[in-house]
PDB file of N, CA, C and O in Angstrom:
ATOM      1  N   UNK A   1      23.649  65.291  96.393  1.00  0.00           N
ATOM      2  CA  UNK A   1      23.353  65.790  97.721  1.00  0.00           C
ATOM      3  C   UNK A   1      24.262  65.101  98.742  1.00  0.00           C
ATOM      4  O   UNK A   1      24.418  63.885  98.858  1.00  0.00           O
ATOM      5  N   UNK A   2      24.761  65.943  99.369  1.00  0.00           N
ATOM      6  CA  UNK A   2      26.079  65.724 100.254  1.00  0.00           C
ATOM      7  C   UNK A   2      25.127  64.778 101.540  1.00  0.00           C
ATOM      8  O   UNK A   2      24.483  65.578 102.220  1.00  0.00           O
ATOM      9  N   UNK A   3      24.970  63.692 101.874  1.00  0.00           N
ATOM     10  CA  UNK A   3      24.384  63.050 103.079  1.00  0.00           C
ATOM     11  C   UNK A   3      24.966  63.309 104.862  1.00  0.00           C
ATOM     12  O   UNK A   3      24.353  63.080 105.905  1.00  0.00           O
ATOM     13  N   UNK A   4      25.986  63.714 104.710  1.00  0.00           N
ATOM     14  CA  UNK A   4      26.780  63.842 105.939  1.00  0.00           C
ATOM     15  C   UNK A   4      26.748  65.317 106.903  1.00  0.00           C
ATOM     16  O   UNK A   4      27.020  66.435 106.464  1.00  0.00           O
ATOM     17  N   UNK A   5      26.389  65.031 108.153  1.00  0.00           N
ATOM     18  CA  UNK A   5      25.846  66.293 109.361  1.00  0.00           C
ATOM     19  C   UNK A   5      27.324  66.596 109.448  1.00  0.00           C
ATOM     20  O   UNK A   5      28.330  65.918 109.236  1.00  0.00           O
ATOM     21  N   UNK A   6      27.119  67.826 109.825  1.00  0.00           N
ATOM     22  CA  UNK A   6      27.879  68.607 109.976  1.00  0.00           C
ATOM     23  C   UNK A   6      27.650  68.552 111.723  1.00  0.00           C
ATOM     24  O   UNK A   6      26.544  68.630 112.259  1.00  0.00           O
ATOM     25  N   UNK A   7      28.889  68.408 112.413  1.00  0.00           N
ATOM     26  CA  UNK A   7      28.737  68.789 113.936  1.00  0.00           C
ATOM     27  C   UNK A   7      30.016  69.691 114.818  1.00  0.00           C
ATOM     28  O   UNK A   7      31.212  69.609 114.539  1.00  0.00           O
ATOM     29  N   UNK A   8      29.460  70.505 115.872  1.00  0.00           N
ATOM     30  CA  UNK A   8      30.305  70.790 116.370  1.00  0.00           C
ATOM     31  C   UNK A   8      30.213  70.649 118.054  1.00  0.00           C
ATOM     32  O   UNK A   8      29.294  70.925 118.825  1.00  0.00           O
ATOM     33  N   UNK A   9      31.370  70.179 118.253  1.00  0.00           N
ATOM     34  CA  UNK A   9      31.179  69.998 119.873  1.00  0.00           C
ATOM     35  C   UNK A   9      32.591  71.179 120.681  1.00  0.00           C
ATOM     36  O   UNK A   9      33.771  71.348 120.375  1.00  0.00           O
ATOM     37  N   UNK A  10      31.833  71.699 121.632  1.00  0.00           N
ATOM     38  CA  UNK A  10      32.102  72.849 122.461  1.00  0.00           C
ATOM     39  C   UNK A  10      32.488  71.905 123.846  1.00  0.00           C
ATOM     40  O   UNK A  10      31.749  70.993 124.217  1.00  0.00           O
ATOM     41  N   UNK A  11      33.972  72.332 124.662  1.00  0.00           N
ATOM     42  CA  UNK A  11      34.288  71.603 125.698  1.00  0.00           C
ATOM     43  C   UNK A  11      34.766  72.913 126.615  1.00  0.00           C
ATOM     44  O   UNK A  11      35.319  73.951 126.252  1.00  0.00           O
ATOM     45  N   UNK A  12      34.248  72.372 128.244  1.00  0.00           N
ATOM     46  CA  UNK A  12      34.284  73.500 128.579  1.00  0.00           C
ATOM     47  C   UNK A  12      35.528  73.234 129.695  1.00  0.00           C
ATOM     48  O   UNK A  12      36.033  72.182 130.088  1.00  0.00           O
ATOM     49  N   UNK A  13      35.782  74.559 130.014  1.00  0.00           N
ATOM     50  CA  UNK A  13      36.880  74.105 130.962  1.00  0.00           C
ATOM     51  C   UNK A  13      37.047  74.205 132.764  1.00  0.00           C
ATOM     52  O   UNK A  13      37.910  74.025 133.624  1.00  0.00           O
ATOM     53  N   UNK A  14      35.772  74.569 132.662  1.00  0.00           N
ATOM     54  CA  UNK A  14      35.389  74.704 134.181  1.00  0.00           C
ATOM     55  C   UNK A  14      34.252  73.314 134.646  1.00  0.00           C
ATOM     56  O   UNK A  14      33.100  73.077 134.281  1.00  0.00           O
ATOM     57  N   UNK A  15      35.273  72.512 135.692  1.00  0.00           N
ATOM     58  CA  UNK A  15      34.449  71.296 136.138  1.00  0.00           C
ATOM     59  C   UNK A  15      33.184  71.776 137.014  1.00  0.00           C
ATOM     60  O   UNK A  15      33.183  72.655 137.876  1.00  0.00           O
ATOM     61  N   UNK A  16      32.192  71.042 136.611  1.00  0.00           N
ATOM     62  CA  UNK A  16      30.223  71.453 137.495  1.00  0.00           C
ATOM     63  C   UNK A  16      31.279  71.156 139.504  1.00  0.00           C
ATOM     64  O   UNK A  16      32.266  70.513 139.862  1.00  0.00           O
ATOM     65  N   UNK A  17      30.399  71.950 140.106  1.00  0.00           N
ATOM     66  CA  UNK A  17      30.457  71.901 141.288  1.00  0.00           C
ATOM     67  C   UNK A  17      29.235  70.987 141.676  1.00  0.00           C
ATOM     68  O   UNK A  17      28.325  70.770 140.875  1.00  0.00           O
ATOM     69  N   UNK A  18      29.263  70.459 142.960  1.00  0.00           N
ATOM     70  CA  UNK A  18      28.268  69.814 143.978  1.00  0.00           C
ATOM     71  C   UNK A  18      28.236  68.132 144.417  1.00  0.00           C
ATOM     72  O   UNK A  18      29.300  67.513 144.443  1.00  0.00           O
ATOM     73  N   UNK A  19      27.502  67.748 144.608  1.00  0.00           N
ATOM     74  CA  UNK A  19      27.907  66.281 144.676  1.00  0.00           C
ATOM     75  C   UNK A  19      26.738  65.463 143.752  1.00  0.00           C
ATOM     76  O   UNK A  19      26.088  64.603 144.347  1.00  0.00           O
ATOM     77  N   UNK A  20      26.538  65.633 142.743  1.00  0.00           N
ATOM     78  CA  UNK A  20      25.313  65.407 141.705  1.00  0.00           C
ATOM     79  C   UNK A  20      26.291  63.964 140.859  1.00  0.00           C
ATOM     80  O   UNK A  20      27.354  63.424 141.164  1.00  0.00           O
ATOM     81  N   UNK A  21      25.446  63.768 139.873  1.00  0.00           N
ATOM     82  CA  UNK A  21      25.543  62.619 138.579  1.00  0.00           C
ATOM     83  C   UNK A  21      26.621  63.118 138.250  1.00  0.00           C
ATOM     84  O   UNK A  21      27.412  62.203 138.020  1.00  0.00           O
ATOM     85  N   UNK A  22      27.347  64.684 138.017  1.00  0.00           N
ATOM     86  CA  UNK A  22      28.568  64.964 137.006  1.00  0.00           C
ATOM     87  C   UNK A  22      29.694  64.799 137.560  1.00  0.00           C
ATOM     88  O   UNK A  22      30.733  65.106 136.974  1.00  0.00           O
ATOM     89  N   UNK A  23      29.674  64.089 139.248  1.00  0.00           N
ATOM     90  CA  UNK A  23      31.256  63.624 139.818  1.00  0.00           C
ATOM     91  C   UNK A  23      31.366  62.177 139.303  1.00  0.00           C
ATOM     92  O   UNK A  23      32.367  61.557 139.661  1.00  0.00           O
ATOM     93  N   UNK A  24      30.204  61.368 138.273  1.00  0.00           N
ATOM     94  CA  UNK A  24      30.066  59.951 138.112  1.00  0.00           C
ATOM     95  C   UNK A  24      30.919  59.977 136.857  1.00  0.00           C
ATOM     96  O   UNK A  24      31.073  60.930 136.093  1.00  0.00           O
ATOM     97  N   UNK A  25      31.504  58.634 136.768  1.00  0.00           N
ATOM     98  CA  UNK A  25      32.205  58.135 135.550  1.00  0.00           C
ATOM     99  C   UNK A  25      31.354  58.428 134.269  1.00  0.00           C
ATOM    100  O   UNK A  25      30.138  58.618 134.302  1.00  0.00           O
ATOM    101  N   UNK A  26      32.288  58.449 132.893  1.00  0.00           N
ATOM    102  CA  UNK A  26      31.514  58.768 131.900  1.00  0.00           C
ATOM    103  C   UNK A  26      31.731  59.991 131.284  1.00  0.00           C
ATOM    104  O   UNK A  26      32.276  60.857 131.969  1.00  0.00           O
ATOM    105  N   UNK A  27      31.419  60.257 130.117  1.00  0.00           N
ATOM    106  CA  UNK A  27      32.074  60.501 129.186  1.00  0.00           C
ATOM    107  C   UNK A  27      31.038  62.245 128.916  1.00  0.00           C
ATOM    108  O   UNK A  27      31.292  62.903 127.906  1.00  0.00           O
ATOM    109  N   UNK A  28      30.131  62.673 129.770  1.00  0.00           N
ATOM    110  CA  UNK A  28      29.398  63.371 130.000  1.00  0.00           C
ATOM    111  C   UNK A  28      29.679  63.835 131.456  1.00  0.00           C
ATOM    112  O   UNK A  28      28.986  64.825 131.686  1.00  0.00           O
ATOM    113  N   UNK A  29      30.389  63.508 132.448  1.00  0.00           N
ATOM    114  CA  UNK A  29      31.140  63.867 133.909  1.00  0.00           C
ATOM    115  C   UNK A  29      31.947  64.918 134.241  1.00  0.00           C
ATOM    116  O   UNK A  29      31.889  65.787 133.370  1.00  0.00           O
ATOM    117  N   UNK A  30      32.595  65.163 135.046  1.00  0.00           N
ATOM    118  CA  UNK A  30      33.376  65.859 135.142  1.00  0.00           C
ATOM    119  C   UNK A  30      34.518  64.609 135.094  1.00  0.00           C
ATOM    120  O   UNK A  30      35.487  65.045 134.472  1.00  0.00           O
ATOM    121  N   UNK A  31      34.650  63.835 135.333  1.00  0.00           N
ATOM    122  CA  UNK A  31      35.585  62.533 135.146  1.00  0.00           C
ATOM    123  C   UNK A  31      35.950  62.334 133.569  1.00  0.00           C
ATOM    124  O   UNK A  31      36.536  61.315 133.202  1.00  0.00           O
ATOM    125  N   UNK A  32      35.627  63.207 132.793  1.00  0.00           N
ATOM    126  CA  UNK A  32      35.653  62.678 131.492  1.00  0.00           C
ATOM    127  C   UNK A  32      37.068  63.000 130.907  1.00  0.00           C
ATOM    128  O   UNK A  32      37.134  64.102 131.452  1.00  0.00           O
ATOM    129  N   UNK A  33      37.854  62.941 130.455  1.00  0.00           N
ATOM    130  CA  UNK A  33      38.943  62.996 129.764  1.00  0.00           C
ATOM    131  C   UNK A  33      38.927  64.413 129.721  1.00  0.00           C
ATOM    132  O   UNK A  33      39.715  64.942 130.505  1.00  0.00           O
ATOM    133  N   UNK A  34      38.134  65.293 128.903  1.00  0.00           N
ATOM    134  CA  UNK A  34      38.164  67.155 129.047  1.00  0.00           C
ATOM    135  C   UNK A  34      37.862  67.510 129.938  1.00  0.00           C
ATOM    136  O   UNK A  34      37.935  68.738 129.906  1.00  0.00           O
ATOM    137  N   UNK A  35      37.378  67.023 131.220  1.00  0.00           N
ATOM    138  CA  UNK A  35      36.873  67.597 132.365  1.00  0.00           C
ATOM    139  C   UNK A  35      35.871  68.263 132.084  1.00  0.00           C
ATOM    140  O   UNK A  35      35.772  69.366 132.621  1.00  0.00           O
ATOM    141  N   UNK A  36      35.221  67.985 131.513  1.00  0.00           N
ATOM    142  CA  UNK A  36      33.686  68.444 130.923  1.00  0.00           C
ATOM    143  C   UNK A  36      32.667  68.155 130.519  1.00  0.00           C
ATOM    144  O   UNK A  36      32.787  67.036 130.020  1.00  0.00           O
ATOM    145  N   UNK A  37      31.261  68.654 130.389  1.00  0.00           N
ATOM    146  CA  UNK A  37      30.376  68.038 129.447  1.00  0.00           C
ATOM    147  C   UNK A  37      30.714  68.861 127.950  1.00  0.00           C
ATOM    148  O   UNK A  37      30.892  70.074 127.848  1.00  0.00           O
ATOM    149  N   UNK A  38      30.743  68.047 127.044  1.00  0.00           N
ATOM    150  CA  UNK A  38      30.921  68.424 125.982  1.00  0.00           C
ATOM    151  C   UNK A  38      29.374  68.738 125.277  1.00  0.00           C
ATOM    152  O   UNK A  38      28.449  67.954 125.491  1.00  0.00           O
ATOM    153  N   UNK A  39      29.184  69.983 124.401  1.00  0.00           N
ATOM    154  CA  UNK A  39      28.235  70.660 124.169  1.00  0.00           C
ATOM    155  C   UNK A  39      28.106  69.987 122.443  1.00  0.00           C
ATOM    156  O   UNK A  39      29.115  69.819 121.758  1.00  0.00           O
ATOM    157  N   UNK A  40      27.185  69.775 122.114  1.00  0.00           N
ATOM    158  CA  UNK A  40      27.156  68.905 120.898  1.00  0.00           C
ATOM    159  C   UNK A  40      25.824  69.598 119.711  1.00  0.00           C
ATOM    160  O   UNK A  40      24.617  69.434 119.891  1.00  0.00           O
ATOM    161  N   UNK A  41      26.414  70.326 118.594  1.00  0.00           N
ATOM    162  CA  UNK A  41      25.473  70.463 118.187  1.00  0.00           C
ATOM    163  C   UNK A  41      25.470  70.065 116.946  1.00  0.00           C
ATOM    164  O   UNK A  41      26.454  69.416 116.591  1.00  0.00           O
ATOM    165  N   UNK A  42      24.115  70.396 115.692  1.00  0.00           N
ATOM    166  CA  UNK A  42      24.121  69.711 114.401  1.00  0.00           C
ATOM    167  C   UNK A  42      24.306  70.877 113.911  1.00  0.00           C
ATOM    168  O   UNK A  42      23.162  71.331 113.911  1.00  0.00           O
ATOM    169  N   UNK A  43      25.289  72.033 113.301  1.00  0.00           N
ATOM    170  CA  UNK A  43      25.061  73.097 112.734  1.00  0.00           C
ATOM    171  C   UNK A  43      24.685  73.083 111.505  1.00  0.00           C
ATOM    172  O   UNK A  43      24.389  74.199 111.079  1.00  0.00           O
ATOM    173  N   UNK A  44      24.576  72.142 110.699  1.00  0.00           N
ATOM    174  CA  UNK A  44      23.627  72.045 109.091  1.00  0.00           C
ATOM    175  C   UNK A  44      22.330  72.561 109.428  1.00  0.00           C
ATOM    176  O   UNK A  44      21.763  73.412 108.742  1.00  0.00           O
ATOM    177  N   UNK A  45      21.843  72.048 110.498  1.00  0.00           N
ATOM    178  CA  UNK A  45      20.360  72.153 110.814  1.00  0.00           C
ATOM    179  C   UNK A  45      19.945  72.990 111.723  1.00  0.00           C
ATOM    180  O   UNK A  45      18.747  73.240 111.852  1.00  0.00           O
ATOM    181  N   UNK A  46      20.992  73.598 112.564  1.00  0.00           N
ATOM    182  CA  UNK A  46      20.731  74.240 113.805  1.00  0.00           C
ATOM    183  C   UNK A  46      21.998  75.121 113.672  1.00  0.00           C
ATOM    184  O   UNK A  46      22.966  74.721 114.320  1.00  0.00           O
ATOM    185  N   UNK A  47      22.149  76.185 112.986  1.00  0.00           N
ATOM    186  CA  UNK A  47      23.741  76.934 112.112  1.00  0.00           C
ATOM    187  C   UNK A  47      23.758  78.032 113.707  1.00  0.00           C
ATOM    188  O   UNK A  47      24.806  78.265 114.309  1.00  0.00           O
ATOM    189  N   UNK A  48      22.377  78.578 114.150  1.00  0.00           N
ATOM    190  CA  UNK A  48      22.601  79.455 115.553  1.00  0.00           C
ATOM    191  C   UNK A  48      23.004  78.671 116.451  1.00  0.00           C
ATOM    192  O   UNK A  48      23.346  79.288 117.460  1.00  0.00           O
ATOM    193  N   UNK A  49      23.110  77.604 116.522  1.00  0.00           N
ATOM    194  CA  UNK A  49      23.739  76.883 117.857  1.00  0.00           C
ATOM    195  C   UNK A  49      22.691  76.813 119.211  1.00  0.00           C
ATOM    196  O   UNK A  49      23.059  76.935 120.379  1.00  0.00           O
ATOM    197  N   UNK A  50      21.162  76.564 118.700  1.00  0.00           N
ATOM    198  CA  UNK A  50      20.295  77.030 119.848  1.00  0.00           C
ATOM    199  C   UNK A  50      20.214  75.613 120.562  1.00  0.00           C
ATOM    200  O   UNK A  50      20.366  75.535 121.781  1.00  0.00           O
ATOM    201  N   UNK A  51      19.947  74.382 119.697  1.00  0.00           N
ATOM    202  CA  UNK A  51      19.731  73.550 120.742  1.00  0.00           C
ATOM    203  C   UNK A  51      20.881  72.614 120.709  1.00  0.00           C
ATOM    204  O   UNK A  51      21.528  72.497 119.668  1.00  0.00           O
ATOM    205  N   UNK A  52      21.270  71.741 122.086  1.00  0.00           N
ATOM    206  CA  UNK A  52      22.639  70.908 122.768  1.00  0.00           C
ATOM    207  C   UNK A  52      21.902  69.978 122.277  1.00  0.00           C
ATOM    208  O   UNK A  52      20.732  70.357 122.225  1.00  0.00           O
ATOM    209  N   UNK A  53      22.109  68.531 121.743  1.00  0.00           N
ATOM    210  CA  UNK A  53      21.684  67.576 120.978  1.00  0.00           C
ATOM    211  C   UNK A  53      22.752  66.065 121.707  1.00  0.00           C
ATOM    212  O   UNK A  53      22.528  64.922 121.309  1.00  0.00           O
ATOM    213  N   UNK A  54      23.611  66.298 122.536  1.00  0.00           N
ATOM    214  CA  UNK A  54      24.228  65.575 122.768  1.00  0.00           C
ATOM    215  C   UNK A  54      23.608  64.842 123.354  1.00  0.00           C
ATOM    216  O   UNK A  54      24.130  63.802 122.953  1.00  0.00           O
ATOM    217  N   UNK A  55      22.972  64.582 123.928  1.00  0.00           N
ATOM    218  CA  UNK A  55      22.026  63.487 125.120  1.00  0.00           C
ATOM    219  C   UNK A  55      21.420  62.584 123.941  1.00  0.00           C
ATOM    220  O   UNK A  55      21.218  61.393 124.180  1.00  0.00           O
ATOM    221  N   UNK A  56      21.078  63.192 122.485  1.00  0.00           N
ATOM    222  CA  UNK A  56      20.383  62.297 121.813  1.00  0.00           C
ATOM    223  C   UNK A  56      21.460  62.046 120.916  1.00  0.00           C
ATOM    224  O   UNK A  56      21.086  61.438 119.914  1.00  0.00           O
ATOM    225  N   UNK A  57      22.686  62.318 120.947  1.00  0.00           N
ATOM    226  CA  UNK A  57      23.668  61.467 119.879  1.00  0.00           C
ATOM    227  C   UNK A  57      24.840  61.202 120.751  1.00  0.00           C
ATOM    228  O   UNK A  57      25.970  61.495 120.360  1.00  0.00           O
ATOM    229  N   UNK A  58      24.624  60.647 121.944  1.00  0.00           N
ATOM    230  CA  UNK A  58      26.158  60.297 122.511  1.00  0.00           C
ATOM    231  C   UNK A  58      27.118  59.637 121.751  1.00  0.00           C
ATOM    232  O   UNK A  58      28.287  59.966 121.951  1.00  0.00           O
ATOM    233  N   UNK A  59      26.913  58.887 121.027  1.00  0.00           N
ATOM    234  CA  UNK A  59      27.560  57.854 120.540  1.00  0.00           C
ATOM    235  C   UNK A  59      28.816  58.771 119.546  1.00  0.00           C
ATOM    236  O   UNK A  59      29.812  58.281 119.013  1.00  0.00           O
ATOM    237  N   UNK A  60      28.318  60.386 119.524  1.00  0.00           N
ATOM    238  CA  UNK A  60      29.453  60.840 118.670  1.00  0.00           C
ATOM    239  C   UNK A  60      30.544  61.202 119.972  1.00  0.00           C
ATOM    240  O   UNK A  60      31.726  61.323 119.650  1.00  0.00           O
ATOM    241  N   UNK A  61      30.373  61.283 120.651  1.00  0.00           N
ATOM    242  CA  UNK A  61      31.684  61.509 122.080  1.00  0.00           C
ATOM    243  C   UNK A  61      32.536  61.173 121.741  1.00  0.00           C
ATOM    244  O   UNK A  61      33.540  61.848 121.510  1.00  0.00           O
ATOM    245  N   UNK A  62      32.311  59.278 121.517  1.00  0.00           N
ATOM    246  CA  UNK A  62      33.606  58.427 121.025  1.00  0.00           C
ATOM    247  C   UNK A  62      34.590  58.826 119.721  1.00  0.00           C
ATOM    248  O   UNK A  62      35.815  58.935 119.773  1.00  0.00           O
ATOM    249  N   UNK A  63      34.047  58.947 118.964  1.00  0.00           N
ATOM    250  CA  UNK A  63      34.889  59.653 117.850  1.00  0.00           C
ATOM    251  C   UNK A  63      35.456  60.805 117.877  1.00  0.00           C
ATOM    252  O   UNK A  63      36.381  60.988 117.086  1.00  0.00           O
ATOM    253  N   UNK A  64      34.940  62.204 119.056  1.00  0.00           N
ATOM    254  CA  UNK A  64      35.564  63.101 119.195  1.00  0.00           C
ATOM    255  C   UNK A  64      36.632  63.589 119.672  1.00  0.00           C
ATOM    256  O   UNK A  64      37.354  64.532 119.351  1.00  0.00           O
ATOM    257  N   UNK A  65      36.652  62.263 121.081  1.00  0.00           N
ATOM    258  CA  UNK A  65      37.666  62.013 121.696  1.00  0.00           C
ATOM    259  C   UNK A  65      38.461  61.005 120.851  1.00  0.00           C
ATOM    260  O   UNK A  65      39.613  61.198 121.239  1.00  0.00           O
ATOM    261  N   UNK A  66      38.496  60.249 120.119  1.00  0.00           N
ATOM    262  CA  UNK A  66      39.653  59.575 119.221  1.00  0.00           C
ATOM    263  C   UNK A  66      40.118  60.778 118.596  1.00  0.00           C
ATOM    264  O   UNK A  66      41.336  60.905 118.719  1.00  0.00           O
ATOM    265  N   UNK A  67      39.489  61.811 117.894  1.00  0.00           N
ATOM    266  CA  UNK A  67      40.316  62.799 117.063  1.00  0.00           C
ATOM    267  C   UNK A  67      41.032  63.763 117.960  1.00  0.00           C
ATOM    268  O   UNK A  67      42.079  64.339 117.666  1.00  0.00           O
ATOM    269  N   UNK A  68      40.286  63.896 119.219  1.00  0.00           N
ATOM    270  CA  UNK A  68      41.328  65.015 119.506  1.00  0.00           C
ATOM    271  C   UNK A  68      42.563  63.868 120.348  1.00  0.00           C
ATOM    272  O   UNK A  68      43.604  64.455 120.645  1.00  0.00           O
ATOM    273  N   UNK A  69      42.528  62.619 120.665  1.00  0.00           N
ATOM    274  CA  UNK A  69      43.492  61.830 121.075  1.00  0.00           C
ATOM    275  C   UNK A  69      45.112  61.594 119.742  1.00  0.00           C
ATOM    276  O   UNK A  69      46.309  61.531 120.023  1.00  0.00           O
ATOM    277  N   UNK A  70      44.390  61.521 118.288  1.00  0.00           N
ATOM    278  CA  UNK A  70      45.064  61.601 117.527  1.00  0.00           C
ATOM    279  C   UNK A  70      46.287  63.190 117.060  1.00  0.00           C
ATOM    280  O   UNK A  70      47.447  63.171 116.647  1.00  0.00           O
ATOM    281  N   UNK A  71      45.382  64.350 117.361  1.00  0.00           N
ATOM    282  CA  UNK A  71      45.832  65.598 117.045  1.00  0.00           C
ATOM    283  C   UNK A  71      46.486  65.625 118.206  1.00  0.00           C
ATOM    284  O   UNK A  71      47.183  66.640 118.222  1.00  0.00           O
ATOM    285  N   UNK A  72      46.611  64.952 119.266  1.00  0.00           N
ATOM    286  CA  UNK A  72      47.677  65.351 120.863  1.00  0.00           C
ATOM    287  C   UNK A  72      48.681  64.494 120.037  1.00  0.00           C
ATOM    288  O   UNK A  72      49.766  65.049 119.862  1.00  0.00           O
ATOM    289  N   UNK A  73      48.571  63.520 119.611  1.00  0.00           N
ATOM    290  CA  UNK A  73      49.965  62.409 119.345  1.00  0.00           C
ATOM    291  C   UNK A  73      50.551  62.846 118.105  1.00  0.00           C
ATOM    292  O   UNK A  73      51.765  62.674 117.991  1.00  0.00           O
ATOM    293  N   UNK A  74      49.746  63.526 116.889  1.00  0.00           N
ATOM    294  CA  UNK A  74      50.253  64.408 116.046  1.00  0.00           C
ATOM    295  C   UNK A  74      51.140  65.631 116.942  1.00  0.00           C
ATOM    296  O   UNK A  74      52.351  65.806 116.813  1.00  0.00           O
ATOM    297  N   UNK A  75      50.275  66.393 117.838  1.00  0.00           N
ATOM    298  CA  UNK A  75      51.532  67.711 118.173  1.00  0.00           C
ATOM    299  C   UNK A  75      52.588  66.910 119.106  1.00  0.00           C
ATOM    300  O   UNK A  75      53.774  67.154 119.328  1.00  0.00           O
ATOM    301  N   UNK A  76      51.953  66.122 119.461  1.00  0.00           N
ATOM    302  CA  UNK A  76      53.831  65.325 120.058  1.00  0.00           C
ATOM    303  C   UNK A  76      55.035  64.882 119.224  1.00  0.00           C
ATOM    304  O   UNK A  76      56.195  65.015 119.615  1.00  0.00           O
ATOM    305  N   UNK A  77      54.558  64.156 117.628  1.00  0.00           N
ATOM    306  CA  UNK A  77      55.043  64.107 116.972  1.00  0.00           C
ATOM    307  C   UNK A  77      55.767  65.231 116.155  1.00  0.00           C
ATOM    308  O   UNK A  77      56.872  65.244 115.612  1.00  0.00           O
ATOM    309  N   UNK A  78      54.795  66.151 116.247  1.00  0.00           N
ATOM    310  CA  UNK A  78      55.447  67.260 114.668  1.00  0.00           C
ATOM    311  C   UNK A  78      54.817  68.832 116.158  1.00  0.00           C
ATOM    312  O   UNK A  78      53.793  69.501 116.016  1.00  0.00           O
ATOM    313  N   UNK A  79      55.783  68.967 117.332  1.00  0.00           N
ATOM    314  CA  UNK A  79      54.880  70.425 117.957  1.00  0.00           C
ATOM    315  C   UNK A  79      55.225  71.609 117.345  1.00  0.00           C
ATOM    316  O   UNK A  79      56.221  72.019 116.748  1.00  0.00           O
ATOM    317  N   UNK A  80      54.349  71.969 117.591  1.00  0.00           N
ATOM    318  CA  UNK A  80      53.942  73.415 117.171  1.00  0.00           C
ATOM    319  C   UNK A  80      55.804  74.472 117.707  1.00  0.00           C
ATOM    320  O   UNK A  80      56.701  74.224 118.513  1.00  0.00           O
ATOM    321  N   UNK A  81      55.584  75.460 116.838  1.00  0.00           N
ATOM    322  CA  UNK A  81      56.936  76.185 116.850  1.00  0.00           C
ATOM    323  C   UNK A  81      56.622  77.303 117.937  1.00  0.00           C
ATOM    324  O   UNK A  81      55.459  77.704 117.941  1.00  0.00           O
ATOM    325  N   UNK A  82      57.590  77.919 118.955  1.00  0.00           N
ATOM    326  CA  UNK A  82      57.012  78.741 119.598  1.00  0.00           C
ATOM    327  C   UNK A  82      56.876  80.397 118.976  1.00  0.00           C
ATOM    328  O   UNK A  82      57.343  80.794 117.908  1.00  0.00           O
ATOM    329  N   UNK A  83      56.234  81.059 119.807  1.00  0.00           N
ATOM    330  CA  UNK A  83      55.584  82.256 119.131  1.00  0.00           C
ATOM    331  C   UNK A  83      56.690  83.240 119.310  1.00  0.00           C
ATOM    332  O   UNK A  83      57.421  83.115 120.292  1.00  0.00           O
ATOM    333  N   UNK A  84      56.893  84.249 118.420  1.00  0.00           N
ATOM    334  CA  UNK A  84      57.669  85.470 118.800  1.00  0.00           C
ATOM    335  C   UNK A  84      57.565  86.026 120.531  1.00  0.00           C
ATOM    336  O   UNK A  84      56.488  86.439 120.962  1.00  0.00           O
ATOM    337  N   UNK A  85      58.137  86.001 120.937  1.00  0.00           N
ATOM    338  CA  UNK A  85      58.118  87.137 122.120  1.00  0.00           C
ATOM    339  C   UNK A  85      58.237  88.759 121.898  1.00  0.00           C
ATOM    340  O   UNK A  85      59.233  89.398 122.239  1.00  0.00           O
ATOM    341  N   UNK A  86      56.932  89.404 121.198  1.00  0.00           N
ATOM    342  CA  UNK A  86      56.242  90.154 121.037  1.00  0.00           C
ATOM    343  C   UNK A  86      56.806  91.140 122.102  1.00  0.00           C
ATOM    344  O   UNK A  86      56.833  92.310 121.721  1.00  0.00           O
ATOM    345  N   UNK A  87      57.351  90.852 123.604  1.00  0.00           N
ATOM    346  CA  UNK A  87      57.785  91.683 124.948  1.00  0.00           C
ATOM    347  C   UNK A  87      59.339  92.572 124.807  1.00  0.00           C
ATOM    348  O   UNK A  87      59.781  93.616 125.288  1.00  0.00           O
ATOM    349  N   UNK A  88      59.850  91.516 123.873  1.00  0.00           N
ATOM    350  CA  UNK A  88      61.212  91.619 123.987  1.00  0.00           C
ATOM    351  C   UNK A  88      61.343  92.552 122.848  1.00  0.00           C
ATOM    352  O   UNK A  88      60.878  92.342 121.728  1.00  0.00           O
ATOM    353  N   UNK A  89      62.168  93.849 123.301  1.00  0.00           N
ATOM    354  CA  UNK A  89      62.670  94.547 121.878  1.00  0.00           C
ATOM    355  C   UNK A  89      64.214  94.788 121.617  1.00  0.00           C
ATOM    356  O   UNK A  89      64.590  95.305 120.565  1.00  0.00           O
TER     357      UNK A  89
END
């Protein structure tokens, strides 16, 4: 039996408006590195995506942001090839 959750986190790209907690530092802010709250779910256990779980597992933030910090320094290293120009005939 495989022990390990399966998770997926959803980042959004539109920063919250107003003058509330989400202009505050932190990793749940609009100050946060994605400019977002990141949406966090367990899909082993929750595969419809109904409930956000992040408030009770912050501690995975940190690792999400190391991987996608690693995959930016990977496409700097090795970038991506550009696409056909599909316009041009």
């Amino acid at each position: 039996m495989n022990s390990s959750i399966v998770w997926r986190v959803y980042f959004t790209d539109i920063p919250p408006t107003g003058i509330g907690p989400q202009h505050q530092p932190g990793g749940f802010s609009a100050s946060s590195p994605m400019a977002c709250y990141p949406k966090v779910y367990n899909i082993e256990m929750d595969p419809h995506e109904d409930l956000i779980v992040g408030r009770f597992f912050s501690w995975l933030v940190a690792p999400v942001y190391k991987a996608i910090a690693e995959c930016k320094e990977t496409l700097r290293k090795y970038p991506n090839h550009q696409g056909a120009n599909l316009t041009k005939f």
